[in-house]
C-alpha positions in Angstrom: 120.1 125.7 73.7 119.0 121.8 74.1 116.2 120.9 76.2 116.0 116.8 77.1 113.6 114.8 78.4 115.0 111.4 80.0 113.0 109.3 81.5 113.0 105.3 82.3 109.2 105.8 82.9 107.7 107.9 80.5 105.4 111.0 81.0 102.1 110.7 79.2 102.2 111.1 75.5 100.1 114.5 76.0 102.9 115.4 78.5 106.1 115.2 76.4 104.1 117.4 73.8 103.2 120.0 75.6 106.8 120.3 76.8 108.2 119.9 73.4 105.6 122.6 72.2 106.6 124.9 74.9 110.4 124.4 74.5 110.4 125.0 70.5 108.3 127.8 71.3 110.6 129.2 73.3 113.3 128.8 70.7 115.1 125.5 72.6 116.4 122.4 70.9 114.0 119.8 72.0 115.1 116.1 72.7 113.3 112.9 74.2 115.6 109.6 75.9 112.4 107.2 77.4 112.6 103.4 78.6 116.6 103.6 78.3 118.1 100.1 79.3 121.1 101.4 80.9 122.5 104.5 83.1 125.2 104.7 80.2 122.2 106.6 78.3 121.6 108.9 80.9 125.2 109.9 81.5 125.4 110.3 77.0 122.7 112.4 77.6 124.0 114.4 80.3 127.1 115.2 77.5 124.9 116.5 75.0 122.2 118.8 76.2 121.8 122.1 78.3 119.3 121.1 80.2 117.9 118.0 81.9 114.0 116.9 82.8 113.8 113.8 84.9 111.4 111.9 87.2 112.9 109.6 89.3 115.7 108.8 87.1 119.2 108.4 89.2 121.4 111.7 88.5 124.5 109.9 90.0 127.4 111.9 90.1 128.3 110.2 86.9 125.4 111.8 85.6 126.2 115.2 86.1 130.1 114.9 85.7 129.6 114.0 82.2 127.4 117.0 82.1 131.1 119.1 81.5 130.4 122.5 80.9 127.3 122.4 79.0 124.7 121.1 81.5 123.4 123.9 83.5 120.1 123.1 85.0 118.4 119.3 86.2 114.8 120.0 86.8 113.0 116.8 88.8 109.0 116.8 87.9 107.7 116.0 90.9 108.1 117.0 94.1 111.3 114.2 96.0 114.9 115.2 94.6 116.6 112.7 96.7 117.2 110.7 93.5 120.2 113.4 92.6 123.5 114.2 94.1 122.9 118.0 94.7 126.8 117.7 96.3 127.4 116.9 93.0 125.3 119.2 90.9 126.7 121.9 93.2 130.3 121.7 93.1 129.8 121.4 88.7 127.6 124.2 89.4 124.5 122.7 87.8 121.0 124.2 89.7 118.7 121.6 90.8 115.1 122.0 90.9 112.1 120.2 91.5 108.5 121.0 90.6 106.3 121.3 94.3 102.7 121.0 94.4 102.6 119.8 90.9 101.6 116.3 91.6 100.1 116.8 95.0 96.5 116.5 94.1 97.4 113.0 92.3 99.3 111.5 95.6 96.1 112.9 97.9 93.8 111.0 96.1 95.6 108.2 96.2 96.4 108.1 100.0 92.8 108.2 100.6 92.3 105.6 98.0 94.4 103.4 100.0 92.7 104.1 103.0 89.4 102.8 101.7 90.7 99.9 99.8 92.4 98.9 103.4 89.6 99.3 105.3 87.4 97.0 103.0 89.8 94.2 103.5 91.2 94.8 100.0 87.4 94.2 98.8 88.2 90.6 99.2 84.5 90.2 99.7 83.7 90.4 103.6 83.2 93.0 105.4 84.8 95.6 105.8 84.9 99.1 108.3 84.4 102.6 107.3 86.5 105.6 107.4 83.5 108.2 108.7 84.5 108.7 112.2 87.9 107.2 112.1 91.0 109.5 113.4 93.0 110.3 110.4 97.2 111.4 111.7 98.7 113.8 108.8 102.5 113.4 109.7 103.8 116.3 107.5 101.6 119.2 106.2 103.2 120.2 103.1 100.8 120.6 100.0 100.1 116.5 99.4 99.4 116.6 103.6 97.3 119.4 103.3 94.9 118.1 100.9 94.8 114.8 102.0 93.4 115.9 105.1 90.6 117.9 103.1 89.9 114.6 101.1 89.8 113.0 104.6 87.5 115.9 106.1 85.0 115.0 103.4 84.7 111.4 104.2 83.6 112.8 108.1 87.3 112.0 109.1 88.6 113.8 112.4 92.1 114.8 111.2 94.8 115.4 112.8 98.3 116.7 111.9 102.1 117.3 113.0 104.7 119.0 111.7 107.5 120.0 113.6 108.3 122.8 110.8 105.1 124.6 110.4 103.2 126.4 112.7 100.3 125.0 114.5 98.0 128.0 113.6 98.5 127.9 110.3 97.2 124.3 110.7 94.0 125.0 112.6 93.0 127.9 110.5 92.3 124.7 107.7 90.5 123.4 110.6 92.9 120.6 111.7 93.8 119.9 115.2 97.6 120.5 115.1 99.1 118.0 118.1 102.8 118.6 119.2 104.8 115.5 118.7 104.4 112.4 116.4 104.4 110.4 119.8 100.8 111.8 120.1 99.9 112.2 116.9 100.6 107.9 116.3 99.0 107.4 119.8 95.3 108.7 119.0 94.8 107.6 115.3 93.8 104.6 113.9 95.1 106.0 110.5 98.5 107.4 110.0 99.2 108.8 106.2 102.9 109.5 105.8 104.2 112.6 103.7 107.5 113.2 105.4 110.9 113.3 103.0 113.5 111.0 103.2 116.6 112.2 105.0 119.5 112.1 107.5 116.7 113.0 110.1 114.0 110.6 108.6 115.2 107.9 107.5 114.1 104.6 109.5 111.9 107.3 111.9 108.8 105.3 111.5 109.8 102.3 113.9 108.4 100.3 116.5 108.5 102.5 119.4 106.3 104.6 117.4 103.6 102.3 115.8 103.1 100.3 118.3 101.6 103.4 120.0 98.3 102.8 117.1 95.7 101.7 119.0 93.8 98.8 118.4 93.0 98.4 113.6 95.8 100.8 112.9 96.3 101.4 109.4 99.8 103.2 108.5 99.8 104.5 104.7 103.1 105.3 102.7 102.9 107.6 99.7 106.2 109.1 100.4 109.6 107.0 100.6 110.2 103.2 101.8 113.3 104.4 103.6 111.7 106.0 106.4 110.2 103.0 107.3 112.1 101.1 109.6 111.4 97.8 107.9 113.0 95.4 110.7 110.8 97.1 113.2 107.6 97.2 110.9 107.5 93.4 110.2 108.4 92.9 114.3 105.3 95.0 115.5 103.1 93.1 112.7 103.9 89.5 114.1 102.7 90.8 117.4 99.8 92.6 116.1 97.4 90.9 113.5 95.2 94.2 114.0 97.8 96.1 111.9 98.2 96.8 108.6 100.4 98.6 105.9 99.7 99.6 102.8 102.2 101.7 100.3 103.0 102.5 96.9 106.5 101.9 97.6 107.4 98.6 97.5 109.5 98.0 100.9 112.9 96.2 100.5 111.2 93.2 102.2 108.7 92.8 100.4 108.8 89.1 99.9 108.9 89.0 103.7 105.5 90.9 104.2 103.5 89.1 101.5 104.8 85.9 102.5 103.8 86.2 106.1 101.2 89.0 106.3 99.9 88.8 102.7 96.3 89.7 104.4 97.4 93.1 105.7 100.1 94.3 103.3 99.5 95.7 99.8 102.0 97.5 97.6 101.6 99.2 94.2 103.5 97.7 91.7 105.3 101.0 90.9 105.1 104.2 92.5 102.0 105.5 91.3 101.8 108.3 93.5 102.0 110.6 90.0 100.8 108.6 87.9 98.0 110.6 86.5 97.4 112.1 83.2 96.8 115.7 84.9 100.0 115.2 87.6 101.7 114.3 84.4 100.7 117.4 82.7 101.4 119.4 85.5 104.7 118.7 86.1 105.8 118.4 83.1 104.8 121.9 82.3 105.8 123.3 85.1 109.7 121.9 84.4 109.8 123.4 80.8 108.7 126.9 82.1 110.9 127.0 85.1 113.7 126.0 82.3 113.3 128.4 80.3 112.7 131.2 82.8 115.9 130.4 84.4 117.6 130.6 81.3 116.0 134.2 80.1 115.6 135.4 83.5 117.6 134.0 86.0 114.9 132.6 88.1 116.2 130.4 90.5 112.6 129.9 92.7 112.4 126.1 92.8 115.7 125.4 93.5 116.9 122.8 96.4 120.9 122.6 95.8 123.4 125.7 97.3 
């Protein structure tokens, strides 16, 4: 049984070892495709292996046809899977999973980081405002929402959350007021930190009708995916409002447009770096091999997200 790694960008050194310990302990062939140049890699390495670990590498249907017979399992370290075709994966009856929780912590801190770099004008130097006091809108308490608002509570945030999928006591009993629409969740806080997926029901969600509900030094932060950002919209509420900025780690598809006209109140990572830490790293990358192998000695479907 072949176990391989294939990622365009790399897990940490420490990472790949502990996954190549745990695999050849285990007994598994143990193989490692980084910084590949073309998808023509990916789908050669779909051929040869039993098993796939990816981060946010595209498993096209390419990908996983060429998988043939052989490729059984596609594990995603992280959290997001809509960078493979689980239509695909299912009907070659390949199991898809992903790895939750894993990088939460690492995508918490760096909402909040956001947050404060925002607020002190991207510490160009003048003064800026302070998040004690400020209303903090969680739009989506899964685990990265949940400890965001924590973080937040820490810095004397009042948080607020929504989530139309879990219940509202279940958000109070961490102490958060749970409100019962994003309508009102947008209206009453001056921050906004998206963690909701990107789907057939997300997807361009976040538009004007909805921020232009922030009231007056709104601040909208994007650790989760550009496409539910209604871009269009975004860059029409911001020529209307020089109070309101965005700030991401997913570059938008316009980005040009937004540092060109709004270079003040826009800032963007230069990659995702919503996992990009040594311990989210780790994490994940751990948490792929074991769930790998237990499926293959146990059956243990837990984590997967494909029918």
């Amino acid at each position: 049984m072949k176990i391989t790694v294939a990622t365009v960008k790399p897990f940490a050194p420490a990472a790949v070892t502990k996954i190549k310990e745990t695999a050849e302990d285990a007994g598994y062939e143990f193989a490692l495709l980084e910084k590949y140049e073309s998808q023509d890699e990916l789908i050669e390495a779909a051929k040869n292996t039993d098993a796939l670990i990816i981060r946010s590498d595209k498993a096209t249907k390419e990908v996983i046809e060429a998988g043939g017979d052989r490729l059984k399992i596609i594990v995603r370290a992280g959290a997001g899977y809509d960078n493979i075709n689980l239509e695909a994966a299912s009907e070659n009856g390949i199991v898809v999973m992903n790895t939750p929780g894993q990088n939460s912590n690492a995508v918490a801190e760096l909402a909040i980081g956001l947050m404060v770099f925002a607020a002190r004008g991207k510490f160009n130097g003048k003064s800026g405002t302070e998040l004690k006091g400020k209303k903090l809108g969680i739009h989506a308490y899964g685990n990265v929402g949940r400890l965001v608002a924590n973080i937040a509570k820490g810095f004397g945030m009042e948080v607020f959350a929504f989530d139309a999928f879990v219940p509202k006591e279940n958000i109070e009993a961490d102490g958060i007021k749970a409100l019962d629409s994003a309508d009102e969740l947008y209206s009453g806080c001056q921050y906004v930190s998206l963690h909701i997926p990107a789907n057939e029901d997300t997807k361009q969600s976040i538009d004007y009708d909805l921020l232009t509900k922030m009231p007056s030094g709104a601040t909208l932060v994007n650790t989760a995916r550009k496409e539910v950002i209604y871009e269009d919209e975004l860059l029409k509420l911001m020529s209307e409002r020089d109070d309101f900025k965005y700030i991401s780690d997913i570059a938008p598809d316009k980005k040009a447009e937004f540092e060109e006209k709004y270079a003040d109140r826009v800032f963007f990572t230069p990659k995702k770096m919503g996992a990009q830490t040594i311990e989210a790293n780790l994490n994940a990358a751990l948490a792929s091999a074991k769930q790998i192998i237990n499926f293959f000695e146990n059956g243990d479907t837990t984590f997967q997200v494909n029918k």
